[in-house]
N, C-alpha and C positions, 0 to 999 in steps of 0.2 A: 371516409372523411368527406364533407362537404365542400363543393366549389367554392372559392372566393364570390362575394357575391358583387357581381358588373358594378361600375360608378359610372355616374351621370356620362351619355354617351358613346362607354364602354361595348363591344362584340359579345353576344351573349358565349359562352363558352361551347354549346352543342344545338345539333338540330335535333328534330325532332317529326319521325313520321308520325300524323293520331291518327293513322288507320293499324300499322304497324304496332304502337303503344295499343290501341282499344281490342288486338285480337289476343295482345299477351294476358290485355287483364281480363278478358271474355275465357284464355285457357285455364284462368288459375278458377273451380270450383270456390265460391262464394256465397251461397245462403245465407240467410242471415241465422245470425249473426257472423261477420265475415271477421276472420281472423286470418295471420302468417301471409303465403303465400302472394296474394293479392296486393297487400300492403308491402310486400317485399319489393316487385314489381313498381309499386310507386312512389316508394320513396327512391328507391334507382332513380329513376324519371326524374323526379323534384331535385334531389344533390348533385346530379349531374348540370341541372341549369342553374344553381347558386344560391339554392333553399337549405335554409335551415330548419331540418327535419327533427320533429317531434311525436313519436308516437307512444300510446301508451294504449294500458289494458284497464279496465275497471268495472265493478259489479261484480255480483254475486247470483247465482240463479233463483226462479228462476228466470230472470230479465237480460241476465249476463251470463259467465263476461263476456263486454265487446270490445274490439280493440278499435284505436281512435288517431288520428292523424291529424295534426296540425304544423303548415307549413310556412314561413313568412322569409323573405326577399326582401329586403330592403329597409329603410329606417326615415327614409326624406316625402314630404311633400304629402299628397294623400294618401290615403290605404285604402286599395281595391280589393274586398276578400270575394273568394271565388269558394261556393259552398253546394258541396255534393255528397255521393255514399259512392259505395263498391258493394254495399250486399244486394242481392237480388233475392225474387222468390222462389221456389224449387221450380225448376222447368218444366214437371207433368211429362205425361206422354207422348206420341202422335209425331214425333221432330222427323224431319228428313235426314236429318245428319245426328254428330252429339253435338247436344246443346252446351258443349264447350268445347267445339271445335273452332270456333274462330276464323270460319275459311269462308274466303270473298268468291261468290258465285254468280253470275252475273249482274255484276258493278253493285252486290249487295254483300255488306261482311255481318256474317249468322250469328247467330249467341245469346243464349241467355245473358240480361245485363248491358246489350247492344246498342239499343235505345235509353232503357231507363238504370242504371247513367253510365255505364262503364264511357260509351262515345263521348258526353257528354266531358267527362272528366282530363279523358285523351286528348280530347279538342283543345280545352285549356290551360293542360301540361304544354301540350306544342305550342299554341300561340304564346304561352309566358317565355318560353325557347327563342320567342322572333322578338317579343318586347319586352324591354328591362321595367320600365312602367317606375314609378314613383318606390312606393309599399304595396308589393303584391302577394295575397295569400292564399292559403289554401285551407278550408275548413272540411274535412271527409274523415265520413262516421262508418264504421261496419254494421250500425244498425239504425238504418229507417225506416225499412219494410216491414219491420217488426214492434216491438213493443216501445221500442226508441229510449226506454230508460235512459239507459247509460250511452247514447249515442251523442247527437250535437247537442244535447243539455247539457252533457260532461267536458264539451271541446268549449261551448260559451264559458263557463265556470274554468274551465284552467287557461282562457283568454283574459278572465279578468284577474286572474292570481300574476299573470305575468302584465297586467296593464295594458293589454292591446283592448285596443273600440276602432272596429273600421270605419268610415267616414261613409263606404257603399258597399253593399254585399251582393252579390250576383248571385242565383241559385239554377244549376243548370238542369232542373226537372224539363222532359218531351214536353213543351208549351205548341208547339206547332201543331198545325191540324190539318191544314191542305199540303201547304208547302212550308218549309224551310223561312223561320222569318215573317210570318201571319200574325204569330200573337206573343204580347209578352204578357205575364201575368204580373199583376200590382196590388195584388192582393188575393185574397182567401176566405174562404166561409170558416167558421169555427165547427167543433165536432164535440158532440157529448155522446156516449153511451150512457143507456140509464135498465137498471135492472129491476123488474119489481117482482114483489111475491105476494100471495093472499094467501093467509093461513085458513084453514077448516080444521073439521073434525072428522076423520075417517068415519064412518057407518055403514049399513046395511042396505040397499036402494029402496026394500021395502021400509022401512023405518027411518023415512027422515029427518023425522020429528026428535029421533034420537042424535042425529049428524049435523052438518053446517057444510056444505058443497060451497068450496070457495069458488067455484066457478064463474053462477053468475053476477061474480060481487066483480070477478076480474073483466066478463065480458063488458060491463054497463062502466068500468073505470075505463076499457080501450074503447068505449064509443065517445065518452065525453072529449078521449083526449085524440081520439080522432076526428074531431068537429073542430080541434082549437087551428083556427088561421092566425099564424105568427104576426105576419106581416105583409106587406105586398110588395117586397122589395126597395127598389130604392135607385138614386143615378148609377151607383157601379157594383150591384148585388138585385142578384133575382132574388127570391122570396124567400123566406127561411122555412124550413119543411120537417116534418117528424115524420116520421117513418116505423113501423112496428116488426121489427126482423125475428122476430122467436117468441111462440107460444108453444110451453111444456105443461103437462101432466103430468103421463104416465104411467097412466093407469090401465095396466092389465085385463082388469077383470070387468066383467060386463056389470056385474050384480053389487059393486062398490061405491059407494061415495068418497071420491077421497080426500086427502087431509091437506094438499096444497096446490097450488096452480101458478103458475112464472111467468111471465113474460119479459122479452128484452126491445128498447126503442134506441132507434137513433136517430139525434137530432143535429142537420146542420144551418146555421143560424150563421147572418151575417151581423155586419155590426149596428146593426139595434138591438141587439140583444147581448146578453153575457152566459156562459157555460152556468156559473152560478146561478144567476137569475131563472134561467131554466130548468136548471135541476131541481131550486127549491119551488117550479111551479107546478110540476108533474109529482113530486112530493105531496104539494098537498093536496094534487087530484087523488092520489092512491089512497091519503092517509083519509080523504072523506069515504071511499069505499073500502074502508078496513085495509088496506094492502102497505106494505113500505117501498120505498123507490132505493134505491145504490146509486150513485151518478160516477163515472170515469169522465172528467173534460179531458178531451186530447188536446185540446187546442183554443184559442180565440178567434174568432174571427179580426183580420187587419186587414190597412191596405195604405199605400204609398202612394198618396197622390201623386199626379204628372208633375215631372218635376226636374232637374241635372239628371238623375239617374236616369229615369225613362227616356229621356231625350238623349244620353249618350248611346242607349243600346239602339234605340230605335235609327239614328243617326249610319252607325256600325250595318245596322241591317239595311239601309237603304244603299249601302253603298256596297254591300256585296250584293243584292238581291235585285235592288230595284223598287223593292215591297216597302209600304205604309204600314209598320202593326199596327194591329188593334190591342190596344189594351184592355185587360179581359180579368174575373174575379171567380171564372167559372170554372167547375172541375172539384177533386176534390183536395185533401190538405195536405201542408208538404212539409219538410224543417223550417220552410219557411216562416212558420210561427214561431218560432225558434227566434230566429234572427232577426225578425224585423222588431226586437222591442229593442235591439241597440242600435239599428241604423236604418236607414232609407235601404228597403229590400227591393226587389224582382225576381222573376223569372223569368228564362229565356234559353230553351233549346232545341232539341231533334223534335224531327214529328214524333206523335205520340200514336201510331194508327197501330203497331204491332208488340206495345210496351206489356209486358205481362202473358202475352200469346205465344203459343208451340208458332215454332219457326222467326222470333224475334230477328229484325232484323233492320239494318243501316244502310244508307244509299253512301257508299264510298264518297262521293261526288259532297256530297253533305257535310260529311265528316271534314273536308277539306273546305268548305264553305264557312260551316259553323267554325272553324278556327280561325279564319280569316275575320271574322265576324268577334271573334273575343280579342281576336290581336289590337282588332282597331277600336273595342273598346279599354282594353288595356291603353293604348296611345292617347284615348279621349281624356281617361282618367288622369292622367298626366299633363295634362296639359296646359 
């Protein structure tokens, strides 16, 4: 059963260690899609400090299922949602230790999930432990790292079936890059995948006159669309760029002509452009050189002008750190596409120098910074 939830003034009911909390959720194995254990783990955390816990499972594979967490404190004044994951990528080879071992080696604590986000998550379970704050939530999905289907698209959608719209949402993706406190992010490039193919006609290599080699229908479509310059960026977005990640065949045989030819692009675009608008422009490059395009958009490119929100985190970090962020659009895309079509978003957390790397790993010292740092933009928020 969940704590009574603190009133105005009110002693929060428990503390909370986040080096303590980020090595239990670093021991619970979490890949994505992250299910059971992990989330067992934090919602303990959450109903011990006077959250009302909601979690659920949803999807169907193969996308799903993922299970999903959504936490809310309080009912008065603003609402500060605080939005994160628990799944990670599979940790690979090469570790010192196991990469779910969660043990502090000097003043660094290990783990897969350390950095990108388990710390991040643990920080802002314990700061929410020191401040009661107005409305404070929690938005954590089992699945970002992955296909995100059914992850924070299905936690927004049963935010609006119960009527919550936070007023500011925190997203605690490693934004950091030298130190602790350097950058926050206020926005994002958008992402499309685009898949094309060119049909032929299998044949004989002596006999071409009989065959159709869709090849060089595919090389002369990837040079036009390697010539195209998007744009040259802009005040808070470097340039939008296409990229050509996979060229297939297939083909076996030396003495064949064959019957199709792939390729895969990916496009990240900031906001002068749209996922659509790009999809249907590589579209019609393909379809003038015979070929069809497929377009997956992940995302839009946004951004959050400087504004209350940036000025409370930024505020937070000058008073644990000392540091001036920079507000930054660089990198690549996060839930944060997600969440910023309901409110004034950010990002702001751990460094990012070992996130996805054998031997991931947290500067303790950090861990206990960055909460201090969410405490007092919890306080901000409230205010």
């Amino acid at each position: 059963m969940n704590s009574p939830r603190p009133a105005p003034g009110e002693p929060l009911p428990v503390t909370i260690d986040p080096v303590e909390l980020a090595a239990e959720l670093i021991r619970a194995d979490s890949v994505t899609p992250a299910r059971g254990a992990v989330f067992d783990i934090l919602a303990a955390a959450l109903a011990a400090t006077g959250f009302e816990v909601d979690r659920f499972v949803v999807g169907d594979a193969p996308d799903g299922p993922v299970e999903n967490l959504l936490a809310v404190r309080g009912d008065r004044g603003r609402h500060l949602a605080f939005a994160g994951h628990v799944d990670v990528v599979p940790p690979g080879n090469g570790w010192s230790g196991s990469p779910w071992s969660g043990t502090v080696r000097g003043g660094m604590l290990y783990g897969r999930g350390a950095v990108d986000m388990k710390g991040a998550v643990a920080a802002f379970v314990a700061a929410a432990a020191r401040e009661a704050g107005d409305t404070v939530s929690l938005i954590v999905t089992g699945d970002e790292e992955g296909p995100a289907t059914y992850g924070t698209v299905a936690l927004i959608e049963r935010m609006a079936a119960r009527g919550m719209r936070p007023d500011w949402c925190l997203v605690g993706e490693p934004t950091s890059a030298a130190r602790l406190g350097d950058t926050i992010k206020v926005g994002r490039r958008g992402s499309v995948n685009i898949w094309i193919e060119v049909a032929g006609r299998q044949g004989h290599v002596a006999y071409p006159h009989l065959a159709d080699n869709p090849i060089p229908r595919l090389v002369a479509m990837l040079a036009e669309i390697e010539a195209v310059r998007l744009d040259d960026g802009n005040r808070w977005f470097q340039p939008s760029n296409i990229e050509i990640t996979d060229l297939h065949v297939g083909n076996g045989a030396t003495n064949v002509i064959p019957a199709l030819a792939t390729a895969r692009l990916s496009i990240r675009f900031n906001d002068l452009h749209s996922g659509g608008e790009l999809a249907d422009r590589i579209t019609a490059i393909a379809a003038r050189h015979g070929g069809t395009a497929t377009a997956r958009i992940s995302g839009e490119a946004f951004l959050t002008p400087p504004g209350p929100l940036s000025d409370m985190v930024a505020a937070a970090i000058g008073d644990v750190t000392g540091i001036a962020p920079e507000l930054s659009t660089t990198g690549g895309t996060s839930d944060a596409r997600f969440l910023s079509r309901l409110c004034p978003t950010v990002e702001f957390g751990l460094l990012n120098a070992t996130m996805h790397k054998v031997d991931e790993a947290v500067a303790v010292d950090d861990l206990y910074r960055l909460t201090d740092i969410y405490a007092g933009i919890i306080r901000r928020a409230a205010a």
